[in-house]
N, C-alpha and C positions, 0 to 999 in steps of 0.2 A: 206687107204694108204696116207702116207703125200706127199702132193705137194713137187719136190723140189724148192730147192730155184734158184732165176731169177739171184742173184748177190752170188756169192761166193769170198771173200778175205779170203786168207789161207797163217797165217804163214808173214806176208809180210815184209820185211825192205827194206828202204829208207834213204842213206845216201846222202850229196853233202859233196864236196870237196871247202872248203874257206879257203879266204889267212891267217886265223889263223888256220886252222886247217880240221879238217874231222867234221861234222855235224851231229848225228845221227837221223835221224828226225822220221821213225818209224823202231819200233824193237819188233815183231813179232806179229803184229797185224792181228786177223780175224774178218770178220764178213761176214751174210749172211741178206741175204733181198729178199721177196719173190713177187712176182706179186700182182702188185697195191697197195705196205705197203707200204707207207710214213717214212721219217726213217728222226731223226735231229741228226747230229752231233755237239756236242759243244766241246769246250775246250778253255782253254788260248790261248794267241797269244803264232804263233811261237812253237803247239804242235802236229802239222801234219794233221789239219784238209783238208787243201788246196788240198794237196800233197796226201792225202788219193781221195780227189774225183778227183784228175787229175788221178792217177791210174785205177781208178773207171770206167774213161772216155777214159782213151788207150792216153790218151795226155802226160804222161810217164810211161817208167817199174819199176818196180821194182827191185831193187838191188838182191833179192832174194824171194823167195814164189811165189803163183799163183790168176792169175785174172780170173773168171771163169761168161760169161755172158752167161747166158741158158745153160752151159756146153762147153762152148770154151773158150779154154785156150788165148785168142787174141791177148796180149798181146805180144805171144811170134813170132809174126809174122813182119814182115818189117812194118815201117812206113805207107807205100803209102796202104796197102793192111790191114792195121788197118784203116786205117781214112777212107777208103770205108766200113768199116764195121762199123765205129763209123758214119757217116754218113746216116744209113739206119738205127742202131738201138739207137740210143743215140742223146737225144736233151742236150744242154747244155746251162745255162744261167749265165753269168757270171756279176760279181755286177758292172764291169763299161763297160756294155753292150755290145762292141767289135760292133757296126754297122757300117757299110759302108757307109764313108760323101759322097762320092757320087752318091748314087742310093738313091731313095724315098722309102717309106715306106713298097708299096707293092712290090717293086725290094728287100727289103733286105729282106723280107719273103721267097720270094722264093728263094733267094742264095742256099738253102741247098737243093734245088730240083735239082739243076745244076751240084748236084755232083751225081746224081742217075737217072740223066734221060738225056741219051745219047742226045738226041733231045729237051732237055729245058721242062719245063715243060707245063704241058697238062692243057686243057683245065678246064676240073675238080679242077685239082690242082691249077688256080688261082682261080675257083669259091672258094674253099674250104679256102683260104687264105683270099678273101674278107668276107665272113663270120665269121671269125675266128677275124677280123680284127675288124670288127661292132661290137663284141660283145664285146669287150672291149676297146669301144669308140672312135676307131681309123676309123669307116669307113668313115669319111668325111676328112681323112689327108693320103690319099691313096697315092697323089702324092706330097707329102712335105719330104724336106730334113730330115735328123737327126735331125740338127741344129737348125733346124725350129720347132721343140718339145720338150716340157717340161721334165723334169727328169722323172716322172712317167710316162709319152707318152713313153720315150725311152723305159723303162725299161717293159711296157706291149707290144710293139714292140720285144724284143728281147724276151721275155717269147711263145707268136705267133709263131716267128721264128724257136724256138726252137722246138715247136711240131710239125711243119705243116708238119714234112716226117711223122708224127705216130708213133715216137721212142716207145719201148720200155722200156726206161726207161730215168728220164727227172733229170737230177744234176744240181742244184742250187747254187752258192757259193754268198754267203751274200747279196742275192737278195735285201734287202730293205737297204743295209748300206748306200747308198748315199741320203733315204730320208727322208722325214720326217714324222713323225707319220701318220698322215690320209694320205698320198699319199701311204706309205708303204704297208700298211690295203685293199688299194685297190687293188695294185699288188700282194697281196696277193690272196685277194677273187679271183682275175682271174687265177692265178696259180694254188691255189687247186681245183676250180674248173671244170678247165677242165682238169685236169690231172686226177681227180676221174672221170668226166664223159668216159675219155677212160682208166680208170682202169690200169694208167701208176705208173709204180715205182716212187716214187721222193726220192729222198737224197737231202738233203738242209743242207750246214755247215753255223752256221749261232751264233752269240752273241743274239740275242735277244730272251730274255724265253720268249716274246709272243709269236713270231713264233715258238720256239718250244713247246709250248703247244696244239699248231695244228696239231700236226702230230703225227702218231701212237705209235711211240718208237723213246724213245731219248737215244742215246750213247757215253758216254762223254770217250773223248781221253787224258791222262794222260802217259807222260812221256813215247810214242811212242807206245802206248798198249788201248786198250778198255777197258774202267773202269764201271761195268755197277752203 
């Protein structure tokens, strides 16, 4: 009996509305992704890759079609009562890291604890942060600003971040584009890393065929639709 699948997009369009006009950005795209597959999105600029993993991630609806993560429709839900649920099941790393200049390092880890643990988080959950922290070179800048770390520091800080609730499934948006070749390579090896060691989904939109030669299946987005 086949597994089902973890991610289901069925059917989806996604327009905006600009001062020249109406925007079609996807027009009936599907796709499925199943527990712990690695999945790369490519396409041109400007062909819904973005837009596809904000859907993906409940951080917008869709105009029309269904977002289905482990079988819940989520999307179709209020805001507030999506991002408690994008918050417990969905880590997210976005390419110009989004951290907070005012908390250190191990304060911006935990942020995503604070949305799921009425009383801040536990004791475990910073040991597991400080660990999570070490191993990808950051355990000696535990209490240092953003500011205070390099492009690659930030960007395996927010990759950290992202997993430290245990999502489910972990969306990547052009994770290495702000760096440079060997810094990139590394933020890499910590992202696949430990996203296979807990057997998490990743979707990564992303230009660069090295990185997607890392990942299981690649699906390139063509003129608002899935081109395999």
């Amino acid at each position: 009996m086949t597994e089902p699948a973890l991610i289901e997009a069925e059917d989806l369009h996604k327009s905006y509305t600009m001062p020249h006009g109406v925007v079609r950005v996807l027009q009936g795209l599907s796709l499925s992704i199943g527990r712990g597959e690695h999945v790369c999105i490519t396409g041109a600029s400007g062909t819904g890759k973005s837009t596809l993993l904000h859907l993906l991630g409940g951080l917008d609806v869709p105009d029309r079609g269904e977002v289905r993560l482990d079988g819940v429709p989520f999307h179709e839900w209020r805001e507030s009562r999506r991002a408690a649920y994008r918050a417990r099941n969905i880590g997210i790393v976005f390419q110009n890291y989004h951290l907070l200049p005012d908390l250190d390092v191990l304060e911006n880890v935990l942020m995503p604890l604070r949305a799921v643990r009425s009383r801040g988080p536990l004791r475990e959950d910073i040991e597991r942060a400080r660990d999570q922290l070490d191993r990808v070179g950051l355990g000696e800048r535990l209490h240092h600003r953003p500011v205070e770390l390099s492009g690659g520091e930030q960007q395996r800080l927010a990759v950290v971040r992202a997993l430290v609730n245990d999502p489910e499934i972990l969306l990547a948006d052009e994770p290495t584009g702000n760096l440079d070749a060997e810094t990139g390579d590394r933020v890499l090896d910590d992202l696949f890393r430990l996203s296979r060691e807990r057997e998490r989904a990743l979707v990564i939109v992303t230009h660069d065929p090295r990185l997607a030669e890392r990942c299981d299946r690649i699906v390139h987005i063509e003129e608002g639709r899935l081109v395999d």
